[in-house]
MILO-311774 format. One record per residue: x, y, z of N, C-alpha, C in turn. Coordinates in pm, whole numbers, padded with zeros to 5 digits, always signed. Each point is the difference from the previous one (the first is absolute). Example, Ala and Ser with C-alpha at 12.3 -4.5 7.8 and 13.67 -1.06 7.14 Angstrom:
+01319-00569+00780-00089+00119+00000+00090+00120+00000;-00035+00105-00072+00082+00119+00006-00077+00109+00073;
This chain:
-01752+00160-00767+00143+00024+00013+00058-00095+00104;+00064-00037-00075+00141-00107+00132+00050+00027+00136;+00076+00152-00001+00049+00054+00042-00012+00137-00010;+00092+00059+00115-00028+00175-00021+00152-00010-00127;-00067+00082-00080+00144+00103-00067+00092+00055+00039;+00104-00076-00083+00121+00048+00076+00070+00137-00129;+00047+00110+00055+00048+00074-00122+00086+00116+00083;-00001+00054+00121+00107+00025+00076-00028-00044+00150;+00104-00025+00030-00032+00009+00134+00091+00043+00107;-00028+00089+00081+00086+00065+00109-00006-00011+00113;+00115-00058+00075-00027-00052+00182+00123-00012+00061;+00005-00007+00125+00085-00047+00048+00014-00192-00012;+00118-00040+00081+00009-00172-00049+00033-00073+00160;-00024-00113-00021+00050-00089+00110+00137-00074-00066;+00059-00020+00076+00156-00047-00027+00034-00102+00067;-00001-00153-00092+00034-00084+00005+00102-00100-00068;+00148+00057+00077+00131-00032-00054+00068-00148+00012;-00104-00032-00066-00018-00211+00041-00009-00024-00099;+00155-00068-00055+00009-00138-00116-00079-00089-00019;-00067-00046-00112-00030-00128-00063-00127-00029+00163;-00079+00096-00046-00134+00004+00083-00078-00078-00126;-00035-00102+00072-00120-00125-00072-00083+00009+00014;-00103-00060-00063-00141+00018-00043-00056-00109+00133;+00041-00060+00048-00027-00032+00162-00012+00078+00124;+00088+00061-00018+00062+00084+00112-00108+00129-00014;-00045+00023-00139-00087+00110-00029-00162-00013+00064;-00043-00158-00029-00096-00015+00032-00006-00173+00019;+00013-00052+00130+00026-00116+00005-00104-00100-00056;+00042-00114-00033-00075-00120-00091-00133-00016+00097;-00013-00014+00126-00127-00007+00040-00096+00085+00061;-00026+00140-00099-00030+00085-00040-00085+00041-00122;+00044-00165-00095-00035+00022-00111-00127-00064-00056;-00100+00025+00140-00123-00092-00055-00102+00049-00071;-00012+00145+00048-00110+00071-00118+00053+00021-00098;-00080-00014-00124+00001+00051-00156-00034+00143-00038;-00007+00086+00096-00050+00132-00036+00083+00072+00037;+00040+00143-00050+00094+00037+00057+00027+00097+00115;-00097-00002+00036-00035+00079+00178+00053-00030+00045;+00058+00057+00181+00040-00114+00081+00095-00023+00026;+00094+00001-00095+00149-00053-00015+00088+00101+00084;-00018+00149-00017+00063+00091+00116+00015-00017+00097;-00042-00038+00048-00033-00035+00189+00137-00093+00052;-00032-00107-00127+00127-00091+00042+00174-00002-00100;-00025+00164-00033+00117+00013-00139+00169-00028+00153;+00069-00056-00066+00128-00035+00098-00027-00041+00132;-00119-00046-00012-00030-00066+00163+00059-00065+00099;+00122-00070-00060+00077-00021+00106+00093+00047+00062;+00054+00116-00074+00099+00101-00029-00095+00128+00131;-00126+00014+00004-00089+00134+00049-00028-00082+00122;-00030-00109+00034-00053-00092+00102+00060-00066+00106;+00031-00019+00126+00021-00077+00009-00109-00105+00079;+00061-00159+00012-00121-00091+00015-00137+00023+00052;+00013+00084+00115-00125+00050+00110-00079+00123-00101;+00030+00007-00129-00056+00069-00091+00023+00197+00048;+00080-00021+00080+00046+00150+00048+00085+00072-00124;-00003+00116+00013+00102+00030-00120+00162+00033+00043;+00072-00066-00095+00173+00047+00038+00005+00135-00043;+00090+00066+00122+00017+00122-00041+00109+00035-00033;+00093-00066-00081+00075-00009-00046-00008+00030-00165;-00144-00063-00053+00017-00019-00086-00054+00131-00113;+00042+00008-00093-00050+00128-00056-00089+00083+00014;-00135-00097-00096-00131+00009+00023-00081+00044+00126;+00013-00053+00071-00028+00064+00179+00122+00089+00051;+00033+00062-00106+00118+00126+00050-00081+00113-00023;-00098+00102+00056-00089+00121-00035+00091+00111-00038;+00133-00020-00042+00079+00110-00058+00013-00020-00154;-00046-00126-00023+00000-00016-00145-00137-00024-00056;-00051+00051-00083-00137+00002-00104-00032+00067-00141;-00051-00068-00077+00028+00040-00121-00088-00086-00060;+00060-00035-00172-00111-00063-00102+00112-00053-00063;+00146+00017+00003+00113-00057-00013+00093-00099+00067;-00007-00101-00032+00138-00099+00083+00089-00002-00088;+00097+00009+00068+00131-00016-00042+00084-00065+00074;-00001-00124-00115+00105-00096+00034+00096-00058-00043;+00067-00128+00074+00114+00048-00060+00023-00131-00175;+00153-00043+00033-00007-00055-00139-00100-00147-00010;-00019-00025-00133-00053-00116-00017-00128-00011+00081;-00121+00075+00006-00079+00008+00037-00148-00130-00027;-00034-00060+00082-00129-00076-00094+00074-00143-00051;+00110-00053+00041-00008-00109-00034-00046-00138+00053;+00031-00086-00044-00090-00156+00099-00130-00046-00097;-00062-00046+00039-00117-00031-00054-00102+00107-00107;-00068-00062-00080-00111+00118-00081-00067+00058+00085;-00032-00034+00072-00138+00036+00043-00035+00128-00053;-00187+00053-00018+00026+00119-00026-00094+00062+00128;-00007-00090+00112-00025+00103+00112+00109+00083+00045;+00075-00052-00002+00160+00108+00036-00049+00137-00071;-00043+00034-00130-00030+00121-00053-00145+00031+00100;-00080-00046-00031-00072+00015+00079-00033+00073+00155;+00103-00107+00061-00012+00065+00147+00062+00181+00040;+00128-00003-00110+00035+00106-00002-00103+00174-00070;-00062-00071-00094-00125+00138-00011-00115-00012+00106;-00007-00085+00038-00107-00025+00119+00045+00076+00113;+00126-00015+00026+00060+00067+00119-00038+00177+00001;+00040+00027-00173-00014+00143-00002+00121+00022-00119;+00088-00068-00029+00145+00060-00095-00106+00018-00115;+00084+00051-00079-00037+00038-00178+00149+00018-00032;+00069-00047+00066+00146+00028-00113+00087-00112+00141;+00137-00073-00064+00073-00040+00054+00104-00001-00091;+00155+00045+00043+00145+00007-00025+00045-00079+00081;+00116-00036-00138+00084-00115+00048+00144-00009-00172;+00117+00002+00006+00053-00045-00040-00016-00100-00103;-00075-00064+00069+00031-00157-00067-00173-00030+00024;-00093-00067-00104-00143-00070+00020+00030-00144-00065;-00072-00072+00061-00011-00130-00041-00109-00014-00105;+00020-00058-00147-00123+00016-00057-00119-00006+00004;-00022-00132+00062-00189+00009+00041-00041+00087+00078;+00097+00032+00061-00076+00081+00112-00002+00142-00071;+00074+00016-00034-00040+00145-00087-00115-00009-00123;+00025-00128-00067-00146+00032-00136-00121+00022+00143;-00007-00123+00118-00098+00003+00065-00081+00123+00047;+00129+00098+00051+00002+00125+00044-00090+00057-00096;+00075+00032-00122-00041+00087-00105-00187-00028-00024;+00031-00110-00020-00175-00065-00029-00098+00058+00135;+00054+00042+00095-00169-00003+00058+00066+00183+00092;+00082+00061-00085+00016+00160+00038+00081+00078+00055;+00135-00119+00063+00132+00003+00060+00085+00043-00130;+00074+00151+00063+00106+00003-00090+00093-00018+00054;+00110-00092-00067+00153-00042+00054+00075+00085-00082;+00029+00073+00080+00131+00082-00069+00162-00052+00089;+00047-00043-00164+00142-00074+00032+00129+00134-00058;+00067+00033+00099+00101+00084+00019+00160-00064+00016;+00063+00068-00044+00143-00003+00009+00036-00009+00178;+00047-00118+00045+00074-00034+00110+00039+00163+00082;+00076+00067-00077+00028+00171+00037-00130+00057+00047;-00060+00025-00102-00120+00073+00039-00097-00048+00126;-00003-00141-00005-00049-00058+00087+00098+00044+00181;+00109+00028-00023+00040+00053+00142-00021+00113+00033;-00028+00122-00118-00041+00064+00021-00128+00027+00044;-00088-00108-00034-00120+00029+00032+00021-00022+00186;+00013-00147+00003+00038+00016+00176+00058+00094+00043;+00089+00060-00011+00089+00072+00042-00113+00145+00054;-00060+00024-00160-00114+00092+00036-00100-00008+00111;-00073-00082+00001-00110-00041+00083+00087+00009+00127;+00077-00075+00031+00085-00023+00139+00045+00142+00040;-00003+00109-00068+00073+00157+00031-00138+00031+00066;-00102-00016-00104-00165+00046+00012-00112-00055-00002;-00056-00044+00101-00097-00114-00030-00100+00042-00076;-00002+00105-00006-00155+00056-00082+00099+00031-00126;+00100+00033-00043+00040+00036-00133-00107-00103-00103;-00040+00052-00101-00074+00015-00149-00009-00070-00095;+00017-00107-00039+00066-00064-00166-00123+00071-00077;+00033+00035-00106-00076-00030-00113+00011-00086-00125;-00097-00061-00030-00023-00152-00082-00083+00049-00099;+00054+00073-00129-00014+00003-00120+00000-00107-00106;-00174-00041+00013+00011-00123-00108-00031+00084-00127;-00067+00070-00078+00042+00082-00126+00129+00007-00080;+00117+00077+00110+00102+00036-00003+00088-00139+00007;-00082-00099+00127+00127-00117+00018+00145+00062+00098;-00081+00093+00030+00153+00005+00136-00051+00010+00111;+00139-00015+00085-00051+00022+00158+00077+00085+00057;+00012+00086+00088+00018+00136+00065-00024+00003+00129;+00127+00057+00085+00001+00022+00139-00045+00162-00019;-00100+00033+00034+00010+00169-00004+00020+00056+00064;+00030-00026+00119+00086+00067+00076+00201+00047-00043;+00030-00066-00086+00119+00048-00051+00009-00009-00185;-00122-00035-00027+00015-00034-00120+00028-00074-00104;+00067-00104+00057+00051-00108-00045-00062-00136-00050;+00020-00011-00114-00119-00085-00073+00059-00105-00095;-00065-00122-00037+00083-00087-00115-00186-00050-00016;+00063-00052-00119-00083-00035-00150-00052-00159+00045;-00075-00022+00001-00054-00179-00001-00054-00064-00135;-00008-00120-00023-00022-00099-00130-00188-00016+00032;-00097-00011-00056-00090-00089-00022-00027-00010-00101;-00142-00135-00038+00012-00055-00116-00158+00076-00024;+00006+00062-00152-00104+00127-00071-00166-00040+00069;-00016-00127-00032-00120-00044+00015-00031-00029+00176;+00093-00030+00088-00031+00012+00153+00003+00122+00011;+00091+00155-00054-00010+00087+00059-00179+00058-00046;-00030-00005-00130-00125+00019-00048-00117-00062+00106;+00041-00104+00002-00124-00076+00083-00009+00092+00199;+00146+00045+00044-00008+00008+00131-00095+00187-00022;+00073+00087-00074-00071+00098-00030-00120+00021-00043;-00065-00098-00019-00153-00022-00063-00083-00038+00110;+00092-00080+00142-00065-00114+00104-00037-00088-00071;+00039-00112-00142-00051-00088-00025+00094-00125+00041;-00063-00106+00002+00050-00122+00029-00006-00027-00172;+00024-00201-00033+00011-00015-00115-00186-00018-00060;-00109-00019+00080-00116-00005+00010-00030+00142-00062;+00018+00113+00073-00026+00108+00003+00030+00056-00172;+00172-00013-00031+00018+00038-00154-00092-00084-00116;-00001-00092+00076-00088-00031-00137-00149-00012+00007;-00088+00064+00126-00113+00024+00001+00036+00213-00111;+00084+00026+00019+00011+00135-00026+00036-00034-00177;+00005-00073-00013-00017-00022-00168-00041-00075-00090;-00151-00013+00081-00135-00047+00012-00059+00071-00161;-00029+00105-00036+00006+00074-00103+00043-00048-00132;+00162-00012+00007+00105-00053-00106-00039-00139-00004;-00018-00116+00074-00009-00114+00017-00136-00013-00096;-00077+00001+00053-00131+00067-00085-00014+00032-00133;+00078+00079-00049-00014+00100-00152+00023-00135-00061;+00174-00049+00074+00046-00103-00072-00051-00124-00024;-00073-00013+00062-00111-00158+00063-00126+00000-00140;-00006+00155-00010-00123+00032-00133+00083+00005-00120;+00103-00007-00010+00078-00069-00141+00001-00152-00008;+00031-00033+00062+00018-00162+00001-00147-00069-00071;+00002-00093-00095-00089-00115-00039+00030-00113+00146;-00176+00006-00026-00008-00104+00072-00006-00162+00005;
């Protein structure tokens, strides 16, 4: 298995109300020397969590101990700049399994999707509500219904519907990567392989 399965998930979130956050800024370019995907947590927004003397800003979210969760939430246009797919990376390494945002930049979301990150993209509204929530309660709840495809403050109830595409949601509920689905139809591949002339 790729990844853990994703099929609900319930937590509180970290809240990060920052525009057109790049795939730099997520995990800077010289960072990007291992090929494996360990590792990458340590230095997820490193310059943003750091400053030079490698101390941490306490300013900055992440080193805020009032916020913790398996959720970021951020703001619009999330993930853009470069492919890279350590940017996905560093962020499950850290600990997320889900990130909100308005707005995803494409690679960075197939990237996401591919190795167990769900991006759930929300209506601008809902999205203030979500801050709005967290900021009343730091521990308030989301729930992240990938079955269903919605997301939910449960603390008041309030929920909207998200888009994914059949075969990423299949693959994240299974924990498969694209390796993984088609070791899982290993069987079918097979039957069909014993029809074929050779």
């Amino acid at each position: 298995m790729a990844y853990d399965k994703f099929t609900i998930l319930r937590s509180s979130a970290v809240p990060m109300p920052i525009e057109n956050v790049d795939t730099d800024q997520i995990i800077p370019a010289r960072f990007l020397k291992a090929t494996e995907r360990t590792g990458f947590g340590d230095n997820l927004f490193r310059d943003w969590r750091y400053n030079n003397d490698n101390t941490p800003k306490a300013e900055f979210v992440l080193n805020n101990p009032t916020y913790s969760g398996k959720i970021l939430v951020g703001g619009k246009n999330f993930g853009s700049g470069s492919s890279r797919e350590h940017a996905a990376w560093a962020i499950y390494d850290y600990g997320f399994r889900c990130v909100v945002s308005s707005f995803f930049a494409d690679i960075f979301k197939g990237n996401a999707l591919n190795i167990g990150i769900l991006p759930v993209q929300v209506s601008p509204e809902f999205l203030e509500k979500l801050f709005a929530a967290i900021d009343a309660d730091a521990n308030t709840e989301l729930e992240v219904n990938l079955p269903a495809q919605t997301i939910t403050i449960l603390a008041t109830g309030e929920s909207e519907s998200f888009d994914i595409n059949s075969y990423k949601k299949d693959n994240l509920t299974n924990g498969y990567d694209d390796i993984d689905y088609l070791l899982s139809m290993k069987p079918e591949i097979e039957a069909f392989a014993e029809t074929r002339p050779f």
